[in-house]
C-alpha positions in Angstrom: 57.7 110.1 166.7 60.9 109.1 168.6 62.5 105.8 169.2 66.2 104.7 171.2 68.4 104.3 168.6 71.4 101.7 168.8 75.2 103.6 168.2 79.1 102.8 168.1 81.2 106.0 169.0 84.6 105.9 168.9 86.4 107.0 172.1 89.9 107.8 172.4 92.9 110.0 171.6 96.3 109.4 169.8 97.1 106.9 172.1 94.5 104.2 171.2 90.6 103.8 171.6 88.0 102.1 170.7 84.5 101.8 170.4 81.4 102.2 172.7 77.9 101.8 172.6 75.2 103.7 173.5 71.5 103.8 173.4 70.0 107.9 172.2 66.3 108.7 171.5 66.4 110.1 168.1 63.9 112.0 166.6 62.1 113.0 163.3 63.7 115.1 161.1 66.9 114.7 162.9 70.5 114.4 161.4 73.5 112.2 163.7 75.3 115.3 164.9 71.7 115.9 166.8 72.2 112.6 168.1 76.0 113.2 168.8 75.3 116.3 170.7 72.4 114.8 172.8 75.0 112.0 173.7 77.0 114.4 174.5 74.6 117.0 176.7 73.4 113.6 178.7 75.7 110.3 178.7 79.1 111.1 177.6 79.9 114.9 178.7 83.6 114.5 177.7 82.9 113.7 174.1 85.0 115.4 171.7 83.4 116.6 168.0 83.7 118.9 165.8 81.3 121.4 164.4 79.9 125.3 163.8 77.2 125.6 161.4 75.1 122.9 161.2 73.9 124.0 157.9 76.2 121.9 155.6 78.4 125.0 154.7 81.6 124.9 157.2 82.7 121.4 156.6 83.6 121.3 160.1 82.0 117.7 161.3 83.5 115.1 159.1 83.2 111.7 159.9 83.1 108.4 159.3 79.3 106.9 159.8 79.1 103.1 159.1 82.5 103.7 157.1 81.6 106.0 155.2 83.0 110.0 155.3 80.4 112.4 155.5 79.3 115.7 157.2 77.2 114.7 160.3 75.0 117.1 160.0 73.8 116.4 156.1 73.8 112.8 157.2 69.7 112.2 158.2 68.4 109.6 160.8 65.9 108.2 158.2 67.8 107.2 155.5 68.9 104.4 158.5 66.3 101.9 159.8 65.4 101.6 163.6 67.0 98.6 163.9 70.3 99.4 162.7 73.4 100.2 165.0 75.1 103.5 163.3 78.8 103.2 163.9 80.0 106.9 164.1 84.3 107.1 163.6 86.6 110.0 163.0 88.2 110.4 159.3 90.5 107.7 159.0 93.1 109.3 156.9 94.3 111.9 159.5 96.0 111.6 163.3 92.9 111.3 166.2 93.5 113.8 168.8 90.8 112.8 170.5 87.1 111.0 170.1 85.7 112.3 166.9 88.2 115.1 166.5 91.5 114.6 164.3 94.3 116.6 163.3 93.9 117.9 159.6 97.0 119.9 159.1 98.1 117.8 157.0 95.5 119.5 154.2 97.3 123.3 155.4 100.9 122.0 154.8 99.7 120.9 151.2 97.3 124.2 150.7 100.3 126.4 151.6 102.4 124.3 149.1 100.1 125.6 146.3 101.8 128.9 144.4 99.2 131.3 145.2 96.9 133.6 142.5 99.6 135.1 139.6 98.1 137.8 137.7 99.7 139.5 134.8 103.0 141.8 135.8 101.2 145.4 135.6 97.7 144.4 136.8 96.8 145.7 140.0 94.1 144.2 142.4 91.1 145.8 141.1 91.5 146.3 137.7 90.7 142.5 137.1 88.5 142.4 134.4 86.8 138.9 133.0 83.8 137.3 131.5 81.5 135.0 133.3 81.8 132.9 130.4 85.3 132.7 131.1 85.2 131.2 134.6 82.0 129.2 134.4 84.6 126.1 133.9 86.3 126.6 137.3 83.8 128.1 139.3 82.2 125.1 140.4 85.6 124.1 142.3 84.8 127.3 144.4 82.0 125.7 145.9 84.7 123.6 148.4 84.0 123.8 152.0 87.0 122.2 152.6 85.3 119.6 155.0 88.5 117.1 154.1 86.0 114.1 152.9 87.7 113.8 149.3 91.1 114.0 151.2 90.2 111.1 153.5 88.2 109.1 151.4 91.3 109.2 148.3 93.3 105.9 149.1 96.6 107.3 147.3 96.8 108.5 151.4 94.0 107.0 153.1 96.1 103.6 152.3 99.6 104.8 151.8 101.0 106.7 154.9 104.5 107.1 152.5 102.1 109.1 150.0 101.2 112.1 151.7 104.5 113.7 151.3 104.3 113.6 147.7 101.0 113.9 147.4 99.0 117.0 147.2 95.3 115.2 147.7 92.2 115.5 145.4 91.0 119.3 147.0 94.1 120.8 146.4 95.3 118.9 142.9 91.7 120.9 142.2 92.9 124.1 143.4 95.6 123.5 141.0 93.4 122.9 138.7 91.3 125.6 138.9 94.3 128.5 138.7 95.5 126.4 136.0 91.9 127.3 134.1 91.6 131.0 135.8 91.6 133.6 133.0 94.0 135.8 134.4 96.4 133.4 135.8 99.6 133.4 134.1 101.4 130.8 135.7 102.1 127.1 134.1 101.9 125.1 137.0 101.5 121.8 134.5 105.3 120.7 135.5 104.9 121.5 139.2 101.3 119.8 140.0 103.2 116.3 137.9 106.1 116.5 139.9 105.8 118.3 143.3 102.0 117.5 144.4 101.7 113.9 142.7 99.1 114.4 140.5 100.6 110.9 138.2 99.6 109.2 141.5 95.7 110.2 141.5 94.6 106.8 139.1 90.6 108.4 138.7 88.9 105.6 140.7 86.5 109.1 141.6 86.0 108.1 145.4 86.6 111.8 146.0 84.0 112.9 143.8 81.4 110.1 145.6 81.6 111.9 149.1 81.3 115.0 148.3 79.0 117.3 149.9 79.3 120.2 147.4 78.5 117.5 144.3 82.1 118.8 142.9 83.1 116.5 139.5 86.1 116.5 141.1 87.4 113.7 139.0 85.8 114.3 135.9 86.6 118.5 135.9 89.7 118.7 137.4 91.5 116.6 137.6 91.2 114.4 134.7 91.3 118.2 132.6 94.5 118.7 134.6 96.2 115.1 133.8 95.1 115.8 130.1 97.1 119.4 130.6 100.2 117.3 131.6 100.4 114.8 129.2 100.1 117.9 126.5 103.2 119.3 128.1 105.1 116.4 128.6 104.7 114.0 125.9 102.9 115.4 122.8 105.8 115.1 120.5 105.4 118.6 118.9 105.5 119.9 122.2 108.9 117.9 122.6 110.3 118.6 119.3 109.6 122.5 119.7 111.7 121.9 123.1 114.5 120.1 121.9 114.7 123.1 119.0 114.6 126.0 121.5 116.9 124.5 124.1 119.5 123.6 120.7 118.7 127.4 120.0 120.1 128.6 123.5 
């Protein structure tokens, strides 16, 4: 069974746009980037989108439909009626380069600003040894796809331009997170993920957590965890006492 459905597409590039309508036959079973690549193949040729796998796994299609960030392709015709206009926009938080397509370096920058994996001086790559009781905590965070919906969704950026250079985003205050929990990871990177990648900024409203296509408790196992980690470090007053002691001692 197939009907015309009724959709807003936003056209443009960096320099301004704005939205068009079109009429597309959907069809059972079908998710929106079906519908955006039969736009495509027959009314509007030049339309720019993003995507590989269509499987939910690449995180390559994100998008805004009816305001909302999702993956096109996990987004299904039918949980929309056949009177309803589906307004299809690219991920607010980042730079449009052009139609549905923007530019996420931003989320590089901040994944490159991350210290990397720190084993224990001595411990060469393949003599890692650990217990899968000891990484069932963080191994959840390794489901990311790294689709950018938690990034574009947070409003730390998505409504504060100033932010994002202080401000690492949910996906990679999680990576933080989860080296911070890794077994054989022996760096404290409590003090850095406070005061380098604005972790005091994230206030838990768990919007990241609500879009995501992985079902990641972002908020609730990272980064609240993390924030709990920080406040240990920085204002348990043993903590500070043993400081104040050991810097007299130097």
């Amino acid at each position: 069974m197939s009907y015309q459905g009724a959709f807003r597409v936003w056209r443009g590039d960096a320099d301004g746009g704005d939205l068009q309508d079109y009429s597309v036959e959907v069809n059972e079973g079908e998710v929106v980037l079906d519908i955006i690549h039969r736009l495509q193949a027959t009314q509007a040729t030049d339309l720019a989108v993003r995507w590989n796998c269509k499987a939910g796994k690449c995180g390559s299609c994100s998008a805004e439909v009816n305001g909302r960030p999702r993956l096109m392709c996990m987004t299904r015709m039918s949980t929309f009626t056949e009177a309803e206009v589906i307004t299809v926009t690219p991920m607010r938080s980042f730079p449009v380069i052009r139609d549905l397509v923007t530019d996420v370096s931003f989320n590089y920058t901040k994944a490159r600003e991350v210290q990397s994996f720190t084993p224990p001086p001595g411990l060469a790559p393949g003599e890692y040894r650990m217990a899968q009781v000891d990484v069932e905590r963080s191994q959840e965070f390794r489901k990311c796809i790294e689709c950018f919906l938690c990034q574009n969704t947070c409003h730390v950026v998505r409504d504060h331009e100033e932010n994002k250079q202080a401000f690492a985003g949910p996906r990679y205050l999680m990576r933080i997170a989860e080296l911070e929990m890794h077994p054989l990871d022996v760096a404290d990177r409590r003090e850095a993920a406070q005061t380098e990648h604005g972790l005091g900024l994230c206030n838990i409203t768990k919007c990241c957590t609500e879009v995501c296509p992985e079902n990641i408790h972002i908020t609730d196992n990272a980064l609240i965890p993390m924030k709990e980690r920080v406040v240990d470090r920085r204002y348990d007053p043993v903590v500070w006492l043993g400081n104040k002691l050991f810097r007299r001692g130097r």
